[in-house]
PAFINU-484095 format. One record per atom (N, C-alpha, C): y, z, x; atom name; residue number from 1; chain. Coordinates in nm, 2 decimals. Layout:
residues N
      yy      zz      xx  drendren  panu  titi
       Y       Z       X        CA   NUM     A
...
end
This chain:
residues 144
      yy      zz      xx  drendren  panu  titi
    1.98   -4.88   11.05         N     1     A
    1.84   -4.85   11.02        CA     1     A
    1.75   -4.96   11.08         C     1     A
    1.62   -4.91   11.13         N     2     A
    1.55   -5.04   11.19        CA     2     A
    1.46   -5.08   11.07         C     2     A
    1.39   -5.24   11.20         N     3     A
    1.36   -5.32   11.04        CA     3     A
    1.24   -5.24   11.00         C     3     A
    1.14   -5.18   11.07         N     4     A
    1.02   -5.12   11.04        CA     4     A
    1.06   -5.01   10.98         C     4     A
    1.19   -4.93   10.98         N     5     A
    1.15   -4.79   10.85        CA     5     A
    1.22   -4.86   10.76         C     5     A
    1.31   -4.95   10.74         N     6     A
    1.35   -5.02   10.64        CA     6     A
    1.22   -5.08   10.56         C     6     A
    1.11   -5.18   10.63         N     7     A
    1.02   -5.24   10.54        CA     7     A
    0.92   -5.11   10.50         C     7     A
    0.93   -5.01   10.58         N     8     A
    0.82   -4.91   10.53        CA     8     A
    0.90   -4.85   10.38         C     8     A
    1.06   -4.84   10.39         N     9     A
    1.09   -4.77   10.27        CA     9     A
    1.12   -4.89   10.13         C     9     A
    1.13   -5.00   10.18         N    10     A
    1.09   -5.09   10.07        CA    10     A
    0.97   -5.09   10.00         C    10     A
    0.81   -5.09   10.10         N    11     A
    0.74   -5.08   10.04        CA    11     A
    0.66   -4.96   10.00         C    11     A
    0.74   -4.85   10.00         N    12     A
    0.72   -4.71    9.87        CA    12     A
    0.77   -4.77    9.77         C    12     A
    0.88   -4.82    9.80         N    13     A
    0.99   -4.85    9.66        CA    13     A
    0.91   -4.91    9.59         C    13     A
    0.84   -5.06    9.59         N    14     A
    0.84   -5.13    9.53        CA    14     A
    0.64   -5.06    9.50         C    14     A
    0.60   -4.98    9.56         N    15     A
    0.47   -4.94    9.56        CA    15     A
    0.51   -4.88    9.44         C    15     A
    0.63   -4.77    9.41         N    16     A
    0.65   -4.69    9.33        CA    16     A
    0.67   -4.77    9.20         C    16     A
    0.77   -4.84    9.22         N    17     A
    0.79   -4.94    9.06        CA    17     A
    0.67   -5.02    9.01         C    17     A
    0.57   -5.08    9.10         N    18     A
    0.40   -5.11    9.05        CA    18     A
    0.36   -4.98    8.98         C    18     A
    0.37   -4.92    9.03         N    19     A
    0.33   -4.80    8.93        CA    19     A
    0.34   -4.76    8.80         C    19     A
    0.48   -4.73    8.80         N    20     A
    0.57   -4.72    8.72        CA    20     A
    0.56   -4.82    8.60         C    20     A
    0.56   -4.92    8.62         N    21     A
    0.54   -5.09    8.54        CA    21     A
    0.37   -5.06    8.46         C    21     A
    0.29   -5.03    8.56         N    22     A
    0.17   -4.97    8.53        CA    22     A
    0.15   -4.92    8.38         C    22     A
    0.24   -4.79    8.45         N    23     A
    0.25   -4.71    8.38        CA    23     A
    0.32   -4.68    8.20         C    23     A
    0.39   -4.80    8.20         N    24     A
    0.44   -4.86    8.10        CA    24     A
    0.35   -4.93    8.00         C    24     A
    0.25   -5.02    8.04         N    25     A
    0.14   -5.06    8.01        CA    25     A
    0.09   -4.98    7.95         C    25     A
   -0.01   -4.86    8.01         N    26     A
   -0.07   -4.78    8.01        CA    26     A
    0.03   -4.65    7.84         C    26     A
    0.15   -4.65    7.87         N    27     A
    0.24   -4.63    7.72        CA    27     A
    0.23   -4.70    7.60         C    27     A
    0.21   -4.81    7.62         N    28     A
    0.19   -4.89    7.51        CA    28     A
    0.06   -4.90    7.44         C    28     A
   -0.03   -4.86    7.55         N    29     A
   -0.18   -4.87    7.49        CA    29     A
   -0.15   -4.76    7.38         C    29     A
   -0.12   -4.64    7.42         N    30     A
   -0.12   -4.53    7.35        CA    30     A
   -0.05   -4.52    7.26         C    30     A
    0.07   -4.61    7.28         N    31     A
    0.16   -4.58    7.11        CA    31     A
    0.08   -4.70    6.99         C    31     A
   -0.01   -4.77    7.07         N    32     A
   -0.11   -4.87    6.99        CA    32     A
   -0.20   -4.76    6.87         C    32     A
   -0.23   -4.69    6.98         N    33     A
   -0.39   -4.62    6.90        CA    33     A
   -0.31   -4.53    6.83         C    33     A
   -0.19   -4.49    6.84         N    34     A
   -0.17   -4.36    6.76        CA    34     A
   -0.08   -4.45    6.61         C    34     A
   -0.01   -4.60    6.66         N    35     A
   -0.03   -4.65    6.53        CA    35     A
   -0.09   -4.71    6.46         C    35     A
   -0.21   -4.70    6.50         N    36     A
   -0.37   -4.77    6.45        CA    36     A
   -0.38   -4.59    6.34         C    36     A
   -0.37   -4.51    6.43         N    37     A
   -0.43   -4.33    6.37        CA    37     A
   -0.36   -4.34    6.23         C    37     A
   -0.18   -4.32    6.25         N    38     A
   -0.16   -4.29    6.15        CA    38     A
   -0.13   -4.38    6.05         C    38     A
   -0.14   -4.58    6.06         N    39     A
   -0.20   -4.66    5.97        CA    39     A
   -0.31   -4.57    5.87         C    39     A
   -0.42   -4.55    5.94         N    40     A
   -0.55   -4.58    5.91        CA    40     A
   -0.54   -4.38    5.81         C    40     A
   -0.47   -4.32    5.86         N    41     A
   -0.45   -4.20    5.76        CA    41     A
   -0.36   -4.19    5.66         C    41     A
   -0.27   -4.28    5.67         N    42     A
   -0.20   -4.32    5.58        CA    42     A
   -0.21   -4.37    5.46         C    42     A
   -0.32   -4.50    5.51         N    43     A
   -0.35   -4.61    5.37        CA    43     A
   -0.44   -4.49    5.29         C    43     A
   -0.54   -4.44    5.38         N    44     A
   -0.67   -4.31    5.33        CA    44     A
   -0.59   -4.25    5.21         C    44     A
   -0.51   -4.19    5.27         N    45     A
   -0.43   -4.11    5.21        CA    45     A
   -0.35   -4.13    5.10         C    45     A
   -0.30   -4.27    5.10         N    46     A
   -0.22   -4.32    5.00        CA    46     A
   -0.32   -4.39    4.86         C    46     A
   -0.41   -4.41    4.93         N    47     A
   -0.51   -4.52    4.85        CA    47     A
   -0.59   -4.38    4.76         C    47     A
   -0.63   -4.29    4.81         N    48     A
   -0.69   -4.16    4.73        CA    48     A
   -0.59   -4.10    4.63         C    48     A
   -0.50   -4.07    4.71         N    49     A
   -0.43   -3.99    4.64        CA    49     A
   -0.31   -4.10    4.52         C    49     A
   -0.30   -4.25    4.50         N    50     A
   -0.26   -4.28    4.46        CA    50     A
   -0.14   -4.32    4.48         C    50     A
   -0.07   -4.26    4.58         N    51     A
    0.10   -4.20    4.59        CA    51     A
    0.13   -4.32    4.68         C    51     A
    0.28   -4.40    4.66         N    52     A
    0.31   -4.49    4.71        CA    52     A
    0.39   -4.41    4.84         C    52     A
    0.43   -4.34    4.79         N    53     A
    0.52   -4.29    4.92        CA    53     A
    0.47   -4.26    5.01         C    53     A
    0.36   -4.23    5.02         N    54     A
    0.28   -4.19    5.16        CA    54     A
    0.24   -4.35    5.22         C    54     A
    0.18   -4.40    5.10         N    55     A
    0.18   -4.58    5.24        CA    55     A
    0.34   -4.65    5.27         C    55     A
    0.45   -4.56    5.17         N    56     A
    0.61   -4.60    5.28        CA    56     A
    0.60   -4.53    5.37         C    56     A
    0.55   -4.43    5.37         N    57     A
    0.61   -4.33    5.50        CA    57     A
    0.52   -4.42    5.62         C    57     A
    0.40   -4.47    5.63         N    58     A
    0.31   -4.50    5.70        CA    58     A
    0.34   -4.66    5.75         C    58     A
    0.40   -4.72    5.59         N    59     A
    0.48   -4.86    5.68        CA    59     A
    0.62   -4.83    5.77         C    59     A
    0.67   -4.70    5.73         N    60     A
    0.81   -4.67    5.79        CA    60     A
    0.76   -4.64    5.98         C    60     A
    0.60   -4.56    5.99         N    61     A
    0.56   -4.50    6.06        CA    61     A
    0.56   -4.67    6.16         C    61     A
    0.50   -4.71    6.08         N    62     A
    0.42   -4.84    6.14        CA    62     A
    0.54   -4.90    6.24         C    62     A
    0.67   -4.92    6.20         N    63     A
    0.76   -5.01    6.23        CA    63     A
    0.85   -4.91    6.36         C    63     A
    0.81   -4.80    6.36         N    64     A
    0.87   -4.67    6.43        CA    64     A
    0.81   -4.73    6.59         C    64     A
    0.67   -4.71    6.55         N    65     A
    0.55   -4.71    6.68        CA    65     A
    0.60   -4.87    6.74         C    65     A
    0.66   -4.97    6.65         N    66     A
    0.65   -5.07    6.67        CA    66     A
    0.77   -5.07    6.80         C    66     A
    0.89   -5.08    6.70         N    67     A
    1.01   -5.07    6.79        CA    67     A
    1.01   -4.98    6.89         C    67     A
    0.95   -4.81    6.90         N    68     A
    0.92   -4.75    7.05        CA    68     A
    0.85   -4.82    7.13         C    68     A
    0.75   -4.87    7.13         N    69     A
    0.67   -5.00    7.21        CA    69     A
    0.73   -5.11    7.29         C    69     A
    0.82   -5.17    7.20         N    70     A
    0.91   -5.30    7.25        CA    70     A
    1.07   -5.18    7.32         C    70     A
    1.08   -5.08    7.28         N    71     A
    1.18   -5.02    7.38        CA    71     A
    1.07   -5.02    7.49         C    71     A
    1.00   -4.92    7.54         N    72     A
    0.91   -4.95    7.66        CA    72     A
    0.91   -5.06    7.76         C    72     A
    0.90   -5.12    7.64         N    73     A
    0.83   -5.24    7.71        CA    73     A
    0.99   -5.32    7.76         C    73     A
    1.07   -5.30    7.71         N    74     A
    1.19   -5.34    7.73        CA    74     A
    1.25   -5.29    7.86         C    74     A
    1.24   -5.18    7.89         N    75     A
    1.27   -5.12    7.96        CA    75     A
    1.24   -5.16    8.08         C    75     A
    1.10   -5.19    8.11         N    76     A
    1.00   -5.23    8.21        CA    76     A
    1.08   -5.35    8.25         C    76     A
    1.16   -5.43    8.20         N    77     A
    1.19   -5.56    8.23        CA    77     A
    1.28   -5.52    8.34         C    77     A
    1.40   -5.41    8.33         N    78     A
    1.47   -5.41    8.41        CA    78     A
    1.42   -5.37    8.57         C    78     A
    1.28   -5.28    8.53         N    79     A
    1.22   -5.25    8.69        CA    79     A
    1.16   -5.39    8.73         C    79     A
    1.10   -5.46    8.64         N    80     A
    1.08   -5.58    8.72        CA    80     A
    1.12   -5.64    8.82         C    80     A
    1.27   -5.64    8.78         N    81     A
    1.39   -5.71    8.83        CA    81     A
    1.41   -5.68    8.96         C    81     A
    1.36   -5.54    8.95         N    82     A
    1.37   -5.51    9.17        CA    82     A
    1.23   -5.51    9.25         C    82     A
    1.16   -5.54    9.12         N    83     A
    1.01   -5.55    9.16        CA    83     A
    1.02   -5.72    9.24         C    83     A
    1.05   -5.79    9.16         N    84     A
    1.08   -5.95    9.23        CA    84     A
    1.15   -5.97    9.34         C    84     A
    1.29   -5.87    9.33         N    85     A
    1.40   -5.86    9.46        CA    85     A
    1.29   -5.82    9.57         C    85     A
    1.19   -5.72    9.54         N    86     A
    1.12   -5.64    9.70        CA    86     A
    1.02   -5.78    9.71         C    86     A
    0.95   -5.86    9.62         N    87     A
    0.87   -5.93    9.71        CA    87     A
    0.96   -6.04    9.75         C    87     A
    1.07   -6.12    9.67         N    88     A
    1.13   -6.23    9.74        CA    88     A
    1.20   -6.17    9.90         C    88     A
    1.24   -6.06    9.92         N    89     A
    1.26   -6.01   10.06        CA    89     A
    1.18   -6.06   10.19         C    89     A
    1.04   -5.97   10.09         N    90     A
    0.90   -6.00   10.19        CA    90     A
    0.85   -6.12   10.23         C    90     A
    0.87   -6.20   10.10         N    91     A
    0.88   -6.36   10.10        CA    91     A
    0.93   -6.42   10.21         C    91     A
    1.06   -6.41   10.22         N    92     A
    1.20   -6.48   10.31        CA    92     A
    1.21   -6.41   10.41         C    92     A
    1.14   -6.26   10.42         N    93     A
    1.17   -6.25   10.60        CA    93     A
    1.32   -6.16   10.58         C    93     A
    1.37   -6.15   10.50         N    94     A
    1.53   -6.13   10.51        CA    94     A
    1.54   -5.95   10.53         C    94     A
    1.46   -5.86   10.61         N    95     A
    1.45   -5.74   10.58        CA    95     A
    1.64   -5.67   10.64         C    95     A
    1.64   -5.74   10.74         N    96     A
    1.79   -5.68   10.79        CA    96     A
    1.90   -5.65   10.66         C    96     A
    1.85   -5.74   10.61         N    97     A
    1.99   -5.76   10.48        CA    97     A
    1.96   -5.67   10.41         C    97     A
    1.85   -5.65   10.30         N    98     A
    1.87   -5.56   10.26        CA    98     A
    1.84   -5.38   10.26         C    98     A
    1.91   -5.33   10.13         N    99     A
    1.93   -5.25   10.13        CA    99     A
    1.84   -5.13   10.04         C    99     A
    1.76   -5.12   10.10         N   100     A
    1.60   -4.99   10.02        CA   100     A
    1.67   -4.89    9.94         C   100     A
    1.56   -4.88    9.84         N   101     A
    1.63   -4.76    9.76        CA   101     A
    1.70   -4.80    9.65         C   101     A
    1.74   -4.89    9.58         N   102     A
    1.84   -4.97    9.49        CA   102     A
    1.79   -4.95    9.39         C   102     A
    1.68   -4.86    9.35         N   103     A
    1.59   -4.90    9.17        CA   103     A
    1.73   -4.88    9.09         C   103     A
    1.80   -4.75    9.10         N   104     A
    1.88   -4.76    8.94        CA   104     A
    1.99   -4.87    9.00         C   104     A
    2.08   -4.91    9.09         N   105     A
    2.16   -5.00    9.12        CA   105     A
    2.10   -5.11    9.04         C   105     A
    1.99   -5.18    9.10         N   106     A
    1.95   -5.30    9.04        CA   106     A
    1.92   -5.27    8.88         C   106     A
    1.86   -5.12    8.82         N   107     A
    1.85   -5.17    8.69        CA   107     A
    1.98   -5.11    8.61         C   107     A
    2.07   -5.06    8.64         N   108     A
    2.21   -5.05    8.62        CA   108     A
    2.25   -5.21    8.59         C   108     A
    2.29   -5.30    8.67         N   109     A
    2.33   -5.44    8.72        CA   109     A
    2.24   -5.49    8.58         C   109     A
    2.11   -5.53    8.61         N   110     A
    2.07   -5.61    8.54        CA   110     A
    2.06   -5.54    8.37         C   110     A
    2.10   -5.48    8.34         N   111     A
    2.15   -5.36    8.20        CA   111     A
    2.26   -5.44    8.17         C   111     A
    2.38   -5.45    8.27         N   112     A
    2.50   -5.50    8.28        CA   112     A
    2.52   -5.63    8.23         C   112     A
    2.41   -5.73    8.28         N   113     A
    2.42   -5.86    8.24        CA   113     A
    2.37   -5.93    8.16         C   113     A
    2.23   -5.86    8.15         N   114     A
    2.14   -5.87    7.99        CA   114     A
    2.15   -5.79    7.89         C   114     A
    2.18   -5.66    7.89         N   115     A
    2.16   -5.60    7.78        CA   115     A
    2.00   -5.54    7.73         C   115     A
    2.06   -5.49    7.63         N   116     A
    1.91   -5.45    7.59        CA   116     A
    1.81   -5.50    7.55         C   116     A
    1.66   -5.51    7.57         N   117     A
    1.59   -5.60    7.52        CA   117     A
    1.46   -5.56    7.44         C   117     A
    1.49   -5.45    7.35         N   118     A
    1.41   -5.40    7.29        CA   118     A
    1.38   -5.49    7.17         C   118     A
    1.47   -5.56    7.11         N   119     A
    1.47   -5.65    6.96        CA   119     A
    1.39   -5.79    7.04         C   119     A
    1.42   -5.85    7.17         N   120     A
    1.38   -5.93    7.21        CA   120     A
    1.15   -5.89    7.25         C   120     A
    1.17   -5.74    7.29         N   121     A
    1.05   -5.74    7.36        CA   121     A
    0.95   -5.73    7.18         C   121     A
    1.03   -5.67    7.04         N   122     A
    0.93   -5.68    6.99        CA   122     A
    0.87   -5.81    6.87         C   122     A
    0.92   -5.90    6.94         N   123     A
    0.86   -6.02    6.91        CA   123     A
    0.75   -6.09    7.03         C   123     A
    0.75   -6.03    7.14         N   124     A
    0.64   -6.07    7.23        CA   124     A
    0.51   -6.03    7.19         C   124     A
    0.41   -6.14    7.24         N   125     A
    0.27   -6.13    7.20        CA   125     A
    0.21   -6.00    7.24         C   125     A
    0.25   -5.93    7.30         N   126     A
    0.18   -5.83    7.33        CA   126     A
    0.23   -5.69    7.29         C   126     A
    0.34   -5.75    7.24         N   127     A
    0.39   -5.57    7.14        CA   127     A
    0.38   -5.64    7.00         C   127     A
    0.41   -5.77    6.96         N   128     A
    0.40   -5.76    6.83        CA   128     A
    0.22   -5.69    6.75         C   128     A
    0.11   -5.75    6.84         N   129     A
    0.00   -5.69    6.77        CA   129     A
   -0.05   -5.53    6.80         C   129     A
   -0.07   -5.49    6.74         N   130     A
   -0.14   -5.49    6.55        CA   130     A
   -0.02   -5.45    6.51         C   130     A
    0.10   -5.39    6.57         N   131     A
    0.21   -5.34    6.46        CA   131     A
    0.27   -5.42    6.35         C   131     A
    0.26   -5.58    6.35         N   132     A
    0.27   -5.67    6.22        CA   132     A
    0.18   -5.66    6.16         C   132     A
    0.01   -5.67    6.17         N   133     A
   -0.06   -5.68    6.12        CA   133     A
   -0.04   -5.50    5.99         C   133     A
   -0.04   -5.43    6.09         N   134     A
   -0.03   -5.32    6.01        CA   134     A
    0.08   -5.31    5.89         C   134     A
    0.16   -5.30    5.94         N   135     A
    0.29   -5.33    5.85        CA   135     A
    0.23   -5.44    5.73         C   135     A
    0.19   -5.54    5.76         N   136     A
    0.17   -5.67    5.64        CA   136     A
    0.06   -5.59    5.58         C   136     A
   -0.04   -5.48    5.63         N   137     A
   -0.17   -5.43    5.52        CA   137     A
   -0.10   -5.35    5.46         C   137     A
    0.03   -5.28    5.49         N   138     A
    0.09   -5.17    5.42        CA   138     A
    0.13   -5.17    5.31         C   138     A
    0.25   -5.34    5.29         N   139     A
    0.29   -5.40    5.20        CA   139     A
    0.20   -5.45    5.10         C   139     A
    0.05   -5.52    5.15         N   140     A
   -0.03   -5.57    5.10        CA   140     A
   -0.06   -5.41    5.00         C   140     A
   -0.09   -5.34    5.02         N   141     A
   -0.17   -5.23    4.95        CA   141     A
   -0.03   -5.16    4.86         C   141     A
    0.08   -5.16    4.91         N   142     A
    0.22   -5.13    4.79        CA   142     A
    0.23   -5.19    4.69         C   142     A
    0.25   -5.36    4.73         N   143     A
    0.21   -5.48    4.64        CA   143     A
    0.10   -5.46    4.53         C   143     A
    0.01   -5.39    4.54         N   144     A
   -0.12   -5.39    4.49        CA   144     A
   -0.13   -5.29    4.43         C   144     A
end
């Protein structure tokens, strides 16, 4: 393969995984607001009507949205991983060597050697909020 359709099919690849990564982001916002929605119809709900089980179901909810989020976002780590490989390439010049097209190889491999990092992604600053905060008003209002 020459080095120019090689660097042209590297950079779809890694144009596509920017996306993709993007687009991950863009998931997370949304599992935000929808466990902001059903917090916020929950406590309503529980707090009118009295009923504790509707603010469990809503902290159970809370902790759902949490852990899908930090899977996402977990996920995203392993595309990174070829996202770094395509610029250190571009970096170093090295286009002969490699080999375009690798996304599941590389996130196969790096699956392989880390594992999953969903319990790790939801202690990160950016998936833990508001899903702790919510969870702690849930308990706060069961408590109560």
């Amino acid at each position: 393969m020459e080095t120019k359709q090689r660097a042209d099919l590297l950079k779809d690849e890694y144009i596509m995984l920017q996306q993709f990564y993007e687009d991950i982001d863009n998931k997370g916002l949304t599992m935000k607001s929808w466990a902001i929605t059903v917090a916020l119809a929950a406590m309503g709900a529980g707090i009118v009507e009295k009923n504790d089980l509707i603010l469990w179901a809503g902290l159970v909810a809370s902790v759902m949205f949490w852990y899908l989020e930090a899977h996402w976002r977990g996920l995203s780590y392993f595309f990174s991983t070829r996202i770094q490989n395509i610029e250190r390439i571009f970096q170093n010049g090295n286009l002969e060597a490699e080999v375009p097209l690798q996304v599941y190889k590389t996130w196969e491999d790096e699956y392989r050697n880390v594992g999953d990092r969903t319990i790790r992604y939801m202690f990160k600053p950016f998936t833990i909020f508001p899903h702790v905060v919510i969870a702690g008003v849930m308990v706060l209002f069961l408590i109560l």
